[in-house]
PyMOL Python script that loads the backbone (N, CA, C, O; Angstrom):
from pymol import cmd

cmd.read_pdbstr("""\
ATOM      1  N   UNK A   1       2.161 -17.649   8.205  1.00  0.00           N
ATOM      2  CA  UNK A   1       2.647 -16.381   8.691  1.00  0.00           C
ATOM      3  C   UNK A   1       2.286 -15.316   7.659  1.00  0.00           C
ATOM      4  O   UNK A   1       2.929 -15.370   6.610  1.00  0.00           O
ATOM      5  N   UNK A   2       1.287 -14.276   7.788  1.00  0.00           N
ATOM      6  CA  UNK A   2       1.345 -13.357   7.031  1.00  0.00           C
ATOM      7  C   UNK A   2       2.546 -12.565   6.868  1.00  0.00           C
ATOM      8  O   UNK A   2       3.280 -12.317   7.825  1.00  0.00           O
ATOM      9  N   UNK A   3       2.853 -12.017   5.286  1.00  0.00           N
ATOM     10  CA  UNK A   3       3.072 -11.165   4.765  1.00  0.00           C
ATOM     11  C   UNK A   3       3.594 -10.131   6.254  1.00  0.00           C
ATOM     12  O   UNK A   3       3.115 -10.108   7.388  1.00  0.00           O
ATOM     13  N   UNK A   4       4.805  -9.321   5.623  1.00  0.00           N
ATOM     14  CA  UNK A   4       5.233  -7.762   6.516  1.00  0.00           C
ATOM     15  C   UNK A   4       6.181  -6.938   5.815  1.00  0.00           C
ATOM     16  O   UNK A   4       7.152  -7.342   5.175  1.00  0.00           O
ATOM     17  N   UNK A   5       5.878  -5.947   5.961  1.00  0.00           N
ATOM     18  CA  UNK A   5       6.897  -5.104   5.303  1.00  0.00           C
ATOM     19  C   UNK A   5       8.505  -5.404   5.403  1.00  0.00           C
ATOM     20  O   UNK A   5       8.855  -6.173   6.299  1.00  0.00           O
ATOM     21  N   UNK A   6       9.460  -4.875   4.583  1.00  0.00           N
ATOM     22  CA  UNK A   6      11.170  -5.093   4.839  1.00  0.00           C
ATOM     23  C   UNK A   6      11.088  -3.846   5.135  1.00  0.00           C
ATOM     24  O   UNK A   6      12.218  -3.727   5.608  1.00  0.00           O
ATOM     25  N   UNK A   7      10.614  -2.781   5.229  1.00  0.00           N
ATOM     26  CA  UNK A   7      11.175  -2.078   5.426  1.00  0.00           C
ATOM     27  C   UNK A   7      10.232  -0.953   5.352  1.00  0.00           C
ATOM     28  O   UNK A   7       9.863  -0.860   4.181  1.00  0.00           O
ATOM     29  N   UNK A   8       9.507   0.227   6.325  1.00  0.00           N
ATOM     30  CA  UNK A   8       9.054   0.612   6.385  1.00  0.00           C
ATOM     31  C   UNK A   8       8.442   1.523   5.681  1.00  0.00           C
ATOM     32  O   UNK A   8       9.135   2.497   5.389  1.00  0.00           O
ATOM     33  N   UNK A   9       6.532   1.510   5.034  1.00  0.00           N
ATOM     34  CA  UNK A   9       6.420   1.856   4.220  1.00  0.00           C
ATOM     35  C   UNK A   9       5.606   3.062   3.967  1.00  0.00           C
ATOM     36  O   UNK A   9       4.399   2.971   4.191  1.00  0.00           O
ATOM     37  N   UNK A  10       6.272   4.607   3.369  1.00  0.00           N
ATOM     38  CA  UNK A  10       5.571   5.590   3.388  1.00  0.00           C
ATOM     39  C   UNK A  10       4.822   5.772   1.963  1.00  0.00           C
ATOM     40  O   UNK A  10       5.287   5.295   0.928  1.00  0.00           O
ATOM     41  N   UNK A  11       3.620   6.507   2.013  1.00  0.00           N
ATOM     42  CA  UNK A  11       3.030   6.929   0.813  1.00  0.00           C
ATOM     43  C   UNK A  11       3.348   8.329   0.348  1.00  0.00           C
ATOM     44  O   UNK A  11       2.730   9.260   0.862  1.00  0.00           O
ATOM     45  N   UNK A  12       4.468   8.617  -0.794  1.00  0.00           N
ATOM     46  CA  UNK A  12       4.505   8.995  -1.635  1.00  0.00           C
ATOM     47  C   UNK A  12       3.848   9.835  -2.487  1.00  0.00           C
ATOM     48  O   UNK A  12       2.956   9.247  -3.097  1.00  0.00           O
ATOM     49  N   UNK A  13       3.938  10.788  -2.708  1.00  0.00           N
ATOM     50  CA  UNK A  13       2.918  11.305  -3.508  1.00  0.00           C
ATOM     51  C   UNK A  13       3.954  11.977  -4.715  1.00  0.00           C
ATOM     52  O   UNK A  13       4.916  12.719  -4.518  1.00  0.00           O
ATOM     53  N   UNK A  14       3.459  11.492  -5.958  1.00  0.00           N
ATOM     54  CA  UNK A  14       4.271  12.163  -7.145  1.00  0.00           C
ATOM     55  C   UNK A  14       4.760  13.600  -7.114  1.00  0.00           C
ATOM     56  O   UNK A  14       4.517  14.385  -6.197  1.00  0.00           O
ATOM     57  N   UNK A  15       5.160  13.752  -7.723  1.00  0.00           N
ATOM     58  CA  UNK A  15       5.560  15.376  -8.418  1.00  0.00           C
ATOM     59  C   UNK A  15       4.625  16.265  -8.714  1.00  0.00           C
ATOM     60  O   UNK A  15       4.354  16.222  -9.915  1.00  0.00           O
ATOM     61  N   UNK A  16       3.737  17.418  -7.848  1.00  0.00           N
ATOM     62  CA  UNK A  16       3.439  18.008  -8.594  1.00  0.00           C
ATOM     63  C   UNK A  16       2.296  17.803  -7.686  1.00  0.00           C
ATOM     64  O   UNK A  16       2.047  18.921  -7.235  1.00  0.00           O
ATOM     65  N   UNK A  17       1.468  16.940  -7.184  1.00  0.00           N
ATOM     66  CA  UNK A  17       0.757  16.563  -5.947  1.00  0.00           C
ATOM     67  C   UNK A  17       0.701  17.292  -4.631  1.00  0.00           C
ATOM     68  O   UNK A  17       1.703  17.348  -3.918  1.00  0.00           O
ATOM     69  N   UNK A  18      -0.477  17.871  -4.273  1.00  0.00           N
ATOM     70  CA  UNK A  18      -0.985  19.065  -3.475  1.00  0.00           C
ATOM     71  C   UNK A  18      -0.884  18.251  -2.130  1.00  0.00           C
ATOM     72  O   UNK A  18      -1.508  17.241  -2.454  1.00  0.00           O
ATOM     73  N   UNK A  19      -0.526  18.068  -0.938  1.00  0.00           N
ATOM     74  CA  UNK A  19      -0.165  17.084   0.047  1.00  0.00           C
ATOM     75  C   UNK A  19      -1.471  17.788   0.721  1.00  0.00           C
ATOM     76  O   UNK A  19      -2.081  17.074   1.516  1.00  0.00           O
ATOM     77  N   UNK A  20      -1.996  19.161   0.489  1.00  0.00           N
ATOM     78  CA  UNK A  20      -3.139  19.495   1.316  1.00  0.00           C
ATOM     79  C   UNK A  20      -4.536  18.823   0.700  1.00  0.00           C
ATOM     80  O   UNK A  20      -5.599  19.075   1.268  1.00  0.00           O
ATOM     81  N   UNK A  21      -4.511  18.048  -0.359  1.00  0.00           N
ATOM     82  CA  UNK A  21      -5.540  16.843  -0.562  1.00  0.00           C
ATOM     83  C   UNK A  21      -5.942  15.819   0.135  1.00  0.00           C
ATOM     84  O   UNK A  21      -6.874  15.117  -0.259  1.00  0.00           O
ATOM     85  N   UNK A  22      -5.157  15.541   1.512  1.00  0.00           N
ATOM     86  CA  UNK A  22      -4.830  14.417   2.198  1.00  0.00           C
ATOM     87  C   UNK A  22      -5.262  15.193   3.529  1.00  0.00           C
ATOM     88  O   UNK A  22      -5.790  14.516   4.412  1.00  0.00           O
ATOM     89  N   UNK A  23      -5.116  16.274   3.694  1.00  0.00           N
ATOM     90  CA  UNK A  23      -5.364  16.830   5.339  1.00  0.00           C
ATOM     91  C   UNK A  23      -6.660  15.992   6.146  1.00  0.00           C
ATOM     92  O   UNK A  23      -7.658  15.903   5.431  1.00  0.00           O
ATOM     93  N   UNK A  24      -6.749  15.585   7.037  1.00  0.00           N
ATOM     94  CA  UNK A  24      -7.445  14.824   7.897  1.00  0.00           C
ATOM     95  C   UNK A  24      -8.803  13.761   7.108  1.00  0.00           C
ATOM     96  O   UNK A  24     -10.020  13.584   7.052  1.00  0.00           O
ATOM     97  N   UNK A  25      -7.412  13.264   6.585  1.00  0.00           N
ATOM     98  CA  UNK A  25      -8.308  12.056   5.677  1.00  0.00           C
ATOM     99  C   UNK A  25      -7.598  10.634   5.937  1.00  0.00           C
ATOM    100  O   UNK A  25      -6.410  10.665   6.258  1.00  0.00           O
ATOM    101  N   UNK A  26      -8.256   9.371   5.819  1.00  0.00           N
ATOM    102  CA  UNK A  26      -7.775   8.281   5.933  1.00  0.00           C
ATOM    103  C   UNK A  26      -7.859   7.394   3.795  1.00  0.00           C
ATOM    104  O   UNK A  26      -8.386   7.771   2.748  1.00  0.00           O
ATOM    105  N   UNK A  27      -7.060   6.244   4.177  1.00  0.00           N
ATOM    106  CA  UNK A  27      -6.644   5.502   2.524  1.00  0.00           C
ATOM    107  C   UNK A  27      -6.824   4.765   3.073  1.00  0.00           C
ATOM    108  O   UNK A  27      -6.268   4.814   4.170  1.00  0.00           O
ATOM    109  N   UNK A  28      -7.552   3.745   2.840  1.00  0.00           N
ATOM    110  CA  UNK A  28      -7.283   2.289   2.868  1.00  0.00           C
ATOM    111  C   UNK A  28      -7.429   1.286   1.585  1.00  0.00           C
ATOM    112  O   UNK A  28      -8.286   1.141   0.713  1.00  0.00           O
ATOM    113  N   UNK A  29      -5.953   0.549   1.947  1.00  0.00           N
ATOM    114  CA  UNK A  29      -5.899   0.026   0.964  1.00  0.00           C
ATOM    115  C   UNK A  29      -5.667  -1.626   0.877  1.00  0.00           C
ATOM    116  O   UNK A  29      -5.437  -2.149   1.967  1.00  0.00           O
ATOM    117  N   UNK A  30      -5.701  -2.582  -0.374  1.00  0.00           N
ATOM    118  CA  UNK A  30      -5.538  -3.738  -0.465  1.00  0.00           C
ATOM    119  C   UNK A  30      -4.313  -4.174  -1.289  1.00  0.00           C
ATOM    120  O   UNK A  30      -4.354  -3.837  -2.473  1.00  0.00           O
ATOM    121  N   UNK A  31      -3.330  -4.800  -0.918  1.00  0.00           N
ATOM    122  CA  UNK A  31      -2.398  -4.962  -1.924  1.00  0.00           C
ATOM    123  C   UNK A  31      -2.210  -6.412  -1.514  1.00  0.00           C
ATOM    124  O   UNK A  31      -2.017  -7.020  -0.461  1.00  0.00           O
ATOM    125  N   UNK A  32      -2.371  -6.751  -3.005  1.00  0.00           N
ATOM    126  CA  UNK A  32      -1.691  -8.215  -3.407  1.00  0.00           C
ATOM    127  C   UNK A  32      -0.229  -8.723  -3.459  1.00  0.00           C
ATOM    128  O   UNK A  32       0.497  -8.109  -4.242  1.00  0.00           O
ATOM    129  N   UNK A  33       0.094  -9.316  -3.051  1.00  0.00           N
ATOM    130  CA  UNK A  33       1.737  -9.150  -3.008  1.00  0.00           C
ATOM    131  C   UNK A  33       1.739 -10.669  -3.608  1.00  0.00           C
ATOM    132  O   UNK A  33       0.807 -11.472  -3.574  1.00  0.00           O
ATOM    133  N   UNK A  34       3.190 -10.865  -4.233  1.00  0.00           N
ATOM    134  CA  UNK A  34       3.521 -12.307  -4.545  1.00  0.00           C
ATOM    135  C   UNK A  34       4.529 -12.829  -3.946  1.00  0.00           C
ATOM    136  O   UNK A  34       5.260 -12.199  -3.181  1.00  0.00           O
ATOM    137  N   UNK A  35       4.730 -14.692  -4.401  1.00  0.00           N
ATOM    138  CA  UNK A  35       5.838 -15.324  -3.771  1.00  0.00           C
ATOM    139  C   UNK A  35       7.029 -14.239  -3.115  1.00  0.00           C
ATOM    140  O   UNK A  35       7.302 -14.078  -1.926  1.00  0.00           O
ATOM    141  N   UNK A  36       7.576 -13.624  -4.204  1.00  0.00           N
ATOM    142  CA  UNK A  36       8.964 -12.612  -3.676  1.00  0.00           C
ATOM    143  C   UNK A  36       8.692 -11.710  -2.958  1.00  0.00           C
ATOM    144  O   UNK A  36       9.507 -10.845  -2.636  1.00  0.00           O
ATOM    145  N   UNK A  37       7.657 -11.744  -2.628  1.00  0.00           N
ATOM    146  CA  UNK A  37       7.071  -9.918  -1.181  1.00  0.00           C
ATOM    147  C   UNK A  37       6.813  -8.533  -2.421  1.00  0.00           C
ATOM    148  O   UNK A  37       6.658  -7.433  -1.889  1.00  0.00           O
ATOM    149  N   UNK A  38       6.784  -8.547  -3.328  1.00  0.00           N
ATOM    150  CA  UNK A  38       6.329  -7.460  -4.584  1.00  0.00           C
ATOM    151  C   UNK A  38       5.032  -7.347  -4.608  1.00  0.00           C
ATOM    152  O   UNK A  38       4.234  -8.276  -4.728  1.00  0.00           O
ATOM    153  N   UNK A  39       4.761  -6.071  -4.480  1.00  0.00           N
ATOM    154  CA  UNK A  39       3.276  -5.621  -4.657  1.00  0.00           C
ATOM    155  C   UNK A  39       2.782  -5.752  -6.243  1.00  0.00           C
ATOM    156  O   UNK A  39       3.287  -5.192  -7.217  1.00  0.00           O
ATOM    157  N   UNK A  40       1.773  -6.557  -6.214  1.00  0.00           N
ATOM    158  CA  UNK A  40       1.103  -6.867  -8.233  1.00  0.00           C
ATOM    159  C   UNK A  40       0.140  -6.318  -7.943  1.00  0.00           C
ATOM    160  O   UNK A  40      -0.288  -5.815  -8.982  1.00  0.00           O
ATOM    161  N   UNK A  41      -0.674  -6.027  -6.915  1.00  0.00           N
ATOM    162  CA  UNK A  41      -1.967  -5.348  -7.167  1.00  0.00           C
ATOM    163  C   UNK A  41      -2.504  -4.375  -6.354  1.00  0.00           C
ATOM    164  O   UNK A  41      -2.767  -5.010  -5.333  1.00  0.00           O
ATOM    165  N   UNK A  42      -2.818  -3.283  -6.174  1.00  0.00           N
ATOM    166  CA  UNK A  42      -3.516  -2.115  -5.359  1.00  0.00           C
ATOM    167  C   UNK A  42      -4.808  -2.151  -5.510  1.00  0.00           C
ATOM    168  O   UNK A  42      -5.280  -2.366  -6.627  1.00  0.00           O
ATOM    169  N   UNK A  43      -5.560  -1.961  -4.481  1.00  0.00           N
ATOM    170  CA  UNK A  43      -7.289  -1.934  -4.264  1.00  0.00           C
ATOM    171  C   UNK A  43      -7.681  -0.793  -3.650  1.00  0.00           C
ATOM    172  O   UNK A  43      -7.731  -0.929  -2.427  1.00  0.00           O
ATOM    173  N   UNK A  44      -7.966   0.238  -4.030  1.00  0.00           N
ATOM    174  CA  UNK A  44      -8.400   1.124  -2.685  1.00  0.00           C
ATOM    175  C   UNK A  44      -9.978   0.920  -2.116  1.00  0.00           C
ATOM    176  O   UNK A  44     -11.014   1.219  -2.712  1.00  0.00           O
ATOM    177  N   UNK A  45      -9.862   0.432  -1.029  1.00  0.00           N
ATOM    178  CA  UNK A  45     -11.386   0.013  -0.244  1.00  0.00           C
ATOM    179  C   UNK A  45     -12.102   1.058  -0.170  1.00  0.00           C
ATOM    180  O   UNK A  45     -13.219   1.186  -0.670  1.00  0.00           O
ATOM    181  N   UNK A  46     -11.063   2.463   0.919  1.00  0.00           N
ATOM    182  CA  UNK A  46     -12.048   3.475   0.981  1.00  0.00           C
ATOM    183  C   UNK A  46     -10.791   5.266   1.655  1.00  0.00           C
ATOM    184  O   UNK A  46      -9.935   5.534   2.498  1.00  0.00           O
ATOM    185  N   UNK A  47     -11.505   5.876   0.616  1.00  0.00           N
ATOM    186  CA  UNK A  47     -12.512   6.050   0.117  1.00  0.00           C
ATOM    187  C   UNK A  47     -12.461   6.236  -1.481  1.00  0.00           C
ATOM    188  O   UNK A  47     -11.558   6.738  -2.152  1.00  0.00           O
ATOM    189  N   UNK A  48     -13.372   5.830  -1.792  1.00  0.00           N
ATOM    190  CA  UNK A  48     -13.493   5.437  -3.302  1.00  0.00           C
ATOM    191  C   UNK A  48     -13.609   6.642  -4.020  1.00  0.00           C
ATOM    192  O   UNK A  48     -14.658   7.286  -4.011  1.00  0.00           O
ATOM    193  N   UNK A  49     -12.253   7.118  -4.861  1.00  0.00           N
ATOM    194  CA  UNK A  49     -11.609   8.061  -5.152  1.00  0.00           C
ATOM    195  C   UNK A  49     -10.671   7.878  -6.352  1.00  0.00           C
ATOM    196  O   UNK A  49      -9.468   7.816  -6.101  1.00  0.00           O
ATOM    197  N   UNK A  50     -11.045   7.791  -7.526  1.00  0.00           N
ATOM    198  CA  UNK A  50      -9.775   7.679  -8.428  1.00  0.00           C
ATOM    199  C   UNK A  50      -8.206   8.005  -8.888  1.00  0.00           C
ATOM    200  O   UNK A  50      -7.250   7.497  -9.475  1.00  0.00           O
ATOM    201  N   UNK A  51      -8.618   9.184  -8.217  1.00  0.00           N
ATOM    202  CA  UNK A  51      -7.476  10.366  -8.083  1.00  0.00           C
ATOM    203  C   UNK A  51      -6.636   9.614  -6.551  1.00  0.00           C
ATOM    204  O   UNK A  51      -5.481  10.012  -6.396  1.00  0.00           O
ATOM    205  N   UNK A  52      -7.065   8.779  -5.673  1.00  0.00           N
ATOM    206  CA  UNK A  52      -6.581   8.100  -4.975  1.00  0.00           C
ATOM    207  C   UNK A  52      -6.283   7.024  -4.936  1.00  0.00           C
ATOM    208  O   UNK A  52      -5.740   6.344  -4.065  1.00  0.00           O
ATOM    209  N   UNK A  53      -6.687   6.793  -6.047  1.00  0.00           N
ATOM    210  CA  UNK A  53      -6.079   5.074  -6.500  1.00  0.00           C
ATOM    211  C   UNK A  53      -4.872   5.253  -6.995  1.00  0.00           C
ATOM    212  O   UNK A  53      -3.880   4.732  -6.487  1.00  0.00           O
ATOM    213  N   UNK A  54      -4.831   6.087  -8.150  1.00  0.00           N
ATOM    214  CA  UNK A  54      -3.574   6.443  -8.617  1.00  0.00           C
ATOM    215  C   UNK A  54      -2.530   6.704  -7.917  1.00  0.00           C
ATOM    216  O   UNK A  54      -1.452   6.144  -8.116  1.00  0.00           O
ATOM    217  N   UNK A  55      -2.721   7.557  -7.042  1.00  0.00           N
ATOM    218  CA  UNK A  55      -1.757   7.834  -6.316  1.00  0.00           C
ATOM    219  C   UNK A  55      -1.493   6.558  -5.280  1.00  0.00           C
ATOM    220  O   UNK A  55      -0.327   6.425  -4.910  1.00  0.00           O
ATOM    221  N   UNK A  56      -2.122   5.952  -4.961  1.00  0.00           N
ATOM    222  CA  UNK A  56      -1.857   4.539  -4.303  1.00  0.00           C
ATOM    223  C   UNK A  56      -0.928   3.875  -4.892  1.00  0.00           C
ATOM    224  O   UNK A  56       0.178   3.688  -4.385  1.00  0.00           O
ATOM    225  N   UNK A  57      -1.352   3.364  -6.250  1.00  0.00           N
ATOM    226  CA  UNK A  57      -0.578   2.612  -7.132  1.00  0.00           C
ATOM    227  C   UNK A  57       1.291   2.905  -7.261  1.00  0.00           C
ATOM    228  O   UNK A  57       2.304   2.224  -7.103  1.00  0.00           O
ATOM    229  N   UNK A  58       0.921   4.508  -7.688  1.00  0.00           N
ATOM    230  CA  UNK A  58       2.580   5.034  -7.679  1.00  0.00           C
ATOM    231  C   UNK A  58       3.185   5.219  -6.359  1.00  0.00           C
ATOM    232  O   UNK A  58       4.340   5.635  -6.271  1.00  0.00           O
ATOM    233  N   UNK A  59       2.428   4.915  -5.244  1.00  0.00           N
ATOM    234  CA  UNK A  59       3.463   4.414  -3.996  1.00  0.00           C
ATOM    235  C   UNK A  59       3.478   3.371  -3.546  1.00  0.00           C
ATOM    236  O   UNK A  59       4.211   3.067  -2.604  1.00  0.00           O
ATOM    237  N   UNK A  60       2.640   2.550  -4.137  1.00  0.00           N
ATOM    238  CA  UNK A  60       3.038   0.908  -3.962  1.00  0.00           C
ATOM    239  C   UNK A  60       4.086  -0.075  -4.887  1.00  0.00           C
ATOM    240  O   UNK A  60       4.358  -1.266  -4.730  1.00  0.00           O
ATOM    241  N   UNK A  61       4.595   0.956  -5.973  1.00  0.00           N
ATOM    242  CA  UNK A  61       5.584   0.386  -6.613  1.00  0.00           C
ATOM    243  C   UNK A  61       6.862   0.580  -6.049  1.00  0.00           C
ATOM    244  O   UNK A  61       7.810   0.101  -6.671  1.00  0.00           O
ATOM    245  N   UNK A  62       7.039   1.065  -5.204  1.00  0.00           N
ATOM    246  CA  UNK A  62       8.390   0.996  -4.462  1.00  0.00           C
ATOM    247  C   UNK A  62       8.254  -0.254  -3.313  1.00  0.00           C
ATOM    248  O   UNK A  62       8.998  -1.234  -3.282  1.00  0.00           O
ATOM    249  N   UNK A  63       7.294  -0.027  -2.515  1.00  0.00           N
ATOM    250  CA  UNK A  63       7.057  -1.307  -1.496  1.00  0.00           C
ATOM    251  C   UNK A  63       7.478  -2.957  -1.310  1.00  0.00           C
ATOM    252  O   UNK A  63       6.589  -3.760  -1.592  1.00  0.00           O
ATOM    253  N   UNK A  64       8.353  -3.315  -1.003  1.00  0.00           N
ATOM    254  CA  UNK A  64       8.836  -4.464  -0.772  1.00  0.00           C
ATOM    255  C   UNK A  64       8.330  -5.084   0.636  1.00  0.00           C
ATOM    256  O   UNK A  64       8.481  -4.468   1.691  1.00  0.00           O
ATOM    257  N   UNK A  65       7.536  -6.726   0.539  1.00  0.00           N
ATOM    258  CA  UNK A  65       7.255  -7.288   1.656  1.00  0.00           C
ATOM    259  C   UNK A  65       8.359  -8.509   1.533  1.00  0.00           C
ATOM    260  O   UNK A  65       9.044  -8.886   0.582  1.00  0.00           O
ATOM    261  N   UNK A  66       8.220  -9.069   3.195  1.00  0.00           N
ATOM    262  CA  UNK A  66       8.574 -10.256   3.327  1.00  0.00           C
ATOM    263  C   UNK A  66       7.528 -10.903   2.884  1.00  0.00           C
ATOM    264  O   UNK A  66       6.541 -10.574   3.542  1.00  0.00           O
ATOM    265  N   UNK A  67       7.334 -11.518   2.234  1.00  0.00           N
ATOM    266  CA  UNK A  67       6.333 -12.469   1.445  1.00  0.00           C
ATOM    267  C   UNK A  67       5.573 -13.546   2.785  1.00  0.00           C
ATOM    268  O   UNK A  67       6.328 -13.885   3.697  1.00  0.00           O
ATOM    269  N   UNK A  68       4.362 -13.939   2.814  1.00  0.00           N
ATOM    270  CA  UNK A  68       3.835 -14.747   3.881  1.00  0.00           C
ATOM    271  C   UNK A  68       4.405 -16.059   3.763  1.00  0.00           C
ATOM    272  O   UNK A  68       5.443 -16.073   3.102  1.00  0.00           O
ATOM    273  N   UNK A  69       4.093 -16.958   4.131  1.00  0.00           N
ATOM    274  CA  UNK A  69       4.877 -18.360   4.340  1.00  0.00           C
ATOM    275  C   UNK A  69       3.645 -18.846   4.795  1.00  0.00           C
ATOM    276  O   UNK A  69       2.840 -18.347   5.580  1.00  0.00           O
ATOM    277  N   UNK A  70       3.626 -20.102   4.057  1.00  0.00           N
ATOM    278  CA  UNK A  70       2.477 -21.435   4.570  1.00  0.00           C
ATOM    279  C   UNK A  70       3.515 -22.737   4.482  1.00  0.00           C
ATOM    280  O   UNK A  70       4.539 -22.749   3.799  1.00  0.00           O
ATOM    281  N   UNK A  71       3.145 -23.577   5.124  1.00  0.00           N
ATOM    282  CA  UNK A  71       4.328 -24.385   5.483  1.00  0.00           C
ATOM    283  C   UNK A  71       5.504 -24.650   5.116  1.00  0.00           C
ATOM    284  O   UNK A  71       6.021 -25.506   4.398  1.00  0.00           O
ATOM    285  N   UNK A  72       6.058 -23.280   6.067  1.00  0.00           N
ATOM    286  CA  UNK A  72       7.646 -22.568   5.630  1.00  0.00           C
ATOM    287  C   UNK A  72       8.031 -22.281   4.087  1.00  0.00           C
ATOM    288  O   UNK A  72       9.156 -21.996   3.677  1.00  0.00           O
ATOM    289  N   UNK A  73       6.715 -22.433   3.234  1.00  0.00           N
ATOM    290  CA  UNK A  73       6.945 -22.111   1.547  1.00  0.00           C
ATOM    291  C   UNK A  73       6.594 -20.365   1.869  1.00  0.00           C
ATOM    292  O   UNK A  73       6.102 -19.756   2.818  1.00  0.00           O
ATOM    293  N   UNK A  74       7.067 -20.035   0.712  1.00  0.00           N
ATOM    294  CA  UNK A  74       6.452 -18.079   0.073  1.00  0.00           C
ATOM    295  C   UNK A  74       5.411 -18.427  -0.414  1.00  0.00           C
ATOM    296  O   UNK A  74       5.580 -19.445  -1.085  1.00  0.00           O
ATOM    297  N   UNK A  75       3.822 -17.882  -0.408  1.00  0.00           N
ATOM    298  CA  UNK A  75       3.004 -18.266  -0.991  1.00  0.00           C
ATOM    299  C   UNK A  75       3.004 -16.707  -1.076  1.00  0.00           C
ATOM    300  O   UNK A  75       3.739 -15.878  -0.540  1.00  0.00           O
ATOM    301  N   UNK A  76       1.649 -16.541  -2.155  1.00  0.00           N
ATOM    302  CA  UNK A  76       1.291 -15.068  -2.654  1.00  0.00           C
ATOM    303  C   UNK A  76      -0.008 -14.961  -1.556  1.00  0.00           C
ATOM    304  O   UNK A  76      -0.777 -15.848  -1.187  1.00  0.00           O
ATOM    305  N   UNK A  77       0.048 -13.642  -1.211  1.00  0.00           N
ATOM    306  CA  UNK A  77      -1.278 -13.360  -0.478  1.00  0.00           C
ATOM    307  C   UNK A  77      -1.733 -11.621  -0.483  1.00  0.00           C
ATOM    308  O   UNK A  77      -1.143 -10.873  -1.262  1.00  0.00           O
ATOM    309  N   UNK A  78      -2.484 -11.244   0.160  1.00  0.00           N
ATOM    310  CA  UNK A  78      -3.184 -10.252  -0.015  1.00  0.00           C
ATOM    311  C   UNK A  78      -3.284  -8.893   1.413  1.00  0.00           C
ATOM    312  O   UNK A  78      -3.896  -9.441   2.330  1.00  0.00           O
ATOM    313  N   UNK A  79      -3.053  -8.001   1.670  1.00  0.00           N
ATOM    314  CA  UNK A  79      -2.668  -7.146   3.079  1.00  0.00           C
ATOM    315  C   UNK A  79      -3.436  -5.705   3.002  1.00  0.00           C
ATOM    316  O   UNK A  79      -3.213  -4.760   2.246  1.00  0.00           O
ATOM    317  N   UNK A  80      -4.538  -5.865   4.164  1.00  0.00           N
ATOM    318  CA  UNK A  80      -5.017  -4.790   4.005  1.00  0.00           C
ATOM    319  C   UNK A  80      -3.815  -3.580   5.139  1.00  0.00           C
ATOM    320  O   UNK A  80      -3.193  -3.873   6.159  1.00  0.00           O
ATOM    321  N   UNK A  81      -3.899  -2.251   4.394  1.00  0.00           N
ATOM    322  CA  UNK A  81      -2.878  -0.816   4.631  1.00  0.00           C
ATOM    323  C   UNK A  81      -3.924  -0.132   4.703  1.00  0.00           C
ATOM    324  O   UNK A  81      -4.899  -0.104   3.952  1.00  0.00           O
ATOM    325  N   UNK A  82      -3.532   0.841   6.324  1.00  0.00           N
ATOM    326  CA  UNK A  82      -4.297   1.805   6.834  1.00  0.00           C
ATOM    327  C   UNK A  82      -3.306   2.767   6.725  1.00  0.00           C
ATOM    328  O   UNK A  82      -2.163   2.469   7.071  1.00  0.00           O
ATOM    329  N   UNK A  83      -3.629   4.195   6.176  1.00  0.00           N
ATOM    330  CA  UNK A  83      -2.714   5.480   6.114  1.00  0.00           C
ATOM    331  C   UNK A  83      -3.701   6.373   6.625  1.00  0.00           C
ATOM    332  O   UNK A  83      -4.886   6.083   6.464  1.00  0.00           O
ATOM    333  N   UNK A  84      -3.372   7.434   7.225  1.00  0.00           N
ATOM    334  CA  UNK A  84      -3.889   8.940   8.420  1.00  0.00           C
ATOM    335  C   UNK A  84      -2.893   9.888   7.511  1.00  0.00           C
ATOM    336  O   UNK A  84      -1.885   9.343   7.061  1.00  0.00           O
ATOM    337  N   UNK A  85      -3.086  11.049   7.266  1.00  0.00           N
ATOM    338  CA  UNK A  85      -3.016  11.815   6.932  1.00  0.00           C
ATOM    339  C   UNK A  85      -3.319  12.790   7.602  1.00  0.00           C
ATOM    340  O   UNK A  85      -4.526  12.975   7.443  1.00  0.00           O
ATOM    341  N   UNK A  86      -2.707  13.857   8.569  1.00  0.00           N
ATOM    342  CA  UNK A  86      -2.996  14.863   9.374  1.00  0.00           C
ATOM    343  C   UNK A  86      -2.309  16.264   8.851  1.00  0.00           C
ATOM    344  O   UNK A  86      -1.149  16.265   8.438  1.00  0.00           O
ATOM    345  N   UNK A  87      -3.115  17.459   8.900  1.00  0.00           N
ATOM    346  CA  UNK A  87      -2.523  18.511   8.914  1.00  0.00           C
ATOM    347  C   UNK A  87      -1.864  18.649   9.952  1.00  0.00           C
ATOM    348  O   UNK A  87      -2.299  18.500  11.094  1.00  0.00           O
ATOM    349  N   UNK A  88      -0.131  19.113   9.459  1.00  0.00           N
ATOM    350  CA  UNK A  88       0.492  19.609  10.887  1.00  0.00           C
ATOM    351  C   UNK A  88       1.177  21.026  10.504  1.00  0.00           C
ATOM    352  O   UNK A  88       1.753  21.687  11.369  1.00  0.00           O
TER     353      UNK A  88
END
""", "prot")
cmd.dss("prot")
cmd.show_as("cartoon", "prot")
cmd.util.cbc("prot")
cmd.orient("prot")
């Protein structure tokens, strides 16, 4: 059973962070999660952006999953995250 969120997960943007950087743009991202559903690792696939990694990272430290399960154990696994970003 893959990996799912507990609880629904928004991206964040620090303090101080222009939200009109994001207007009709997409993130995609890779996060590693472990046994306990905790995000250990952020990947950004695309678009390859440093200034968007970062900011990935500091909203994946809040993120809590239900961890995946392989025969009914928690194993660690890996979840690709699609985010849209629209001017409204």
């Amino acid at each position: 059973m893959p990996p799912h969120p507990l609880h629904e997960n928004t991206f964040t943007l620090p303090p101080g962070t222009s939200p009109q950087a994001f207007q009709r743009h997409h993130v995609d991202l890779k996060a590693s999660i472990d046994e306990a559903g905790s995000v250990t690792r952020v990947e950004l696939l695309s678009p390859k952006d440093e200034e968007l990694l970062t900011l990935a990272v500091f909203a994946a430290n809040g993120w809590k999953f239900v961890p995946a399960r392989l025969n009914d154990q928690a194993v660690s696994s890996q979840i690709i995250i699609h985010f849209w970003f629209e001017d409204r």
